[in-house]
C-alpha positions in Angstrom: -7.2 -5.3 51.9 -8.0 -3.5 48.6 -10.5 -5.8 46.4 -9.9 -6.2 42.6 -13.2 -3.7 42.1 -11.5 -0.9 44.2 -8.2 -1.2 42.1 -10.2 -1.3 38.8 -12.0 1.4 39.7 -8.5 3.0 40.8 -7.0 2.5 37.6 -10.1 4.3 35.5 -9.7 7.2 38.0 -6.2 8.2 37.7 -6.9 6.8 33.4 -9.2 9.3 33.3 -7.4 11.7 34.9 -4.2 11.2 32.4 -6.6 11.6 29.1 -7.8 14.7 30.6 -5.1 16.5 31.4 -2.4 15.1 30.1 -3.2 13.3 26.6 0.4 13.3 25.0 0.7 10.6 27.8 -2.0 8.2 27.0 0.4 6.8 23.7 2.7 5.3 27.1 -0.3 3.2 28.3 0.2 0.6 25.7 3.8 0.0 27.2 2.4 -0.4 30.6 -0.1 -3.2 30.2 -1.6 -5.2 33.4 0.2 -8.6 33.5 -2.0 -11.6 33.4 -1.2 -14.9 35.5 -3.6 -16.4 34.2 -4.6 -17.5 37.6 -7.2 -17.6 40.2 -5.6 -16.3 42.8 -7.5 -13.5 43.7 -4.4 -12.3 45.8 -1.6 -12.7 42.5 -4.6 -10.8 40.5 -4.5 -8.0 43.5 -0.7 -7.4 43.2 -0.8 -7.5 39.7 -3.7 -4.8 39.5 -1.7 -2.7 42.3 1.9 -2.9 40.4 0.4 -1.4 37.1 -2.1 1.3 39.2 1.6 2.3 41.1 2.9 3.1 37.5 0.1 4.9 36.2 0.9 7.4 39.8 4.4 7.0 39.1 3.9 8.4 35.3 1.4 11.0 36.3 3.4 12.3 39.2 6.5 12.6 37.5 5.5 14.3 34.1 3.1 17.1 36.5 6.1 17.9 37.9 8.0 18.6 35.4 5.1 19.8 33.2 3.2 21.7 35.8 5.6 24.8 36.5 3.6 27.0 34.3 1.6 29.4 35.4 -2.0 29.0 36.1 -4.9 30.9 33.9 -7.1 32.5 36.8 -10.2 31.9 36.4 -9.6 28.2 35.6 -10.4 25.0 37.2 -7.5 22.5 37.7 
């Protein structure tokens, strides 16, 4: 099973990954935000953290490809 630190760390990955190449996306973030149970079940948090790191894919997946069909400078790093 995942821990809470692996999906945190997760999240700032693919975060990361958005504001770099993709910043006309980070404005969405806001409207995706991490529900809180305000519980202490580690599991509830878990699920929680997983359901909003699934979005951020979902999001970054979908706009590449639609946005990515241009065609690559050479020379570049992706």
């Amino acid at each position: 099973m995942i821990t809470t630190k692996e999906l945190n760390q997760d999240i700032m990955e693919i975060t990361l990954k958005i504001r770099d190449r993709y910043p006309e996306l980070i404005k969405y973030l806001d409207e995706m935000p991490v529900r809180n149970d305000d519980s202490s079940d580690d599991e509830a948090e878990n699920r929680n953290l997983k359901e909003y790191y699934d979005s951020l894919t979902g999001l970054l997946a979908k706009y590449a490809e639609e946005h990515d069909s241009e065609p690559k400078v050479p020379g570049t790093q992706e």
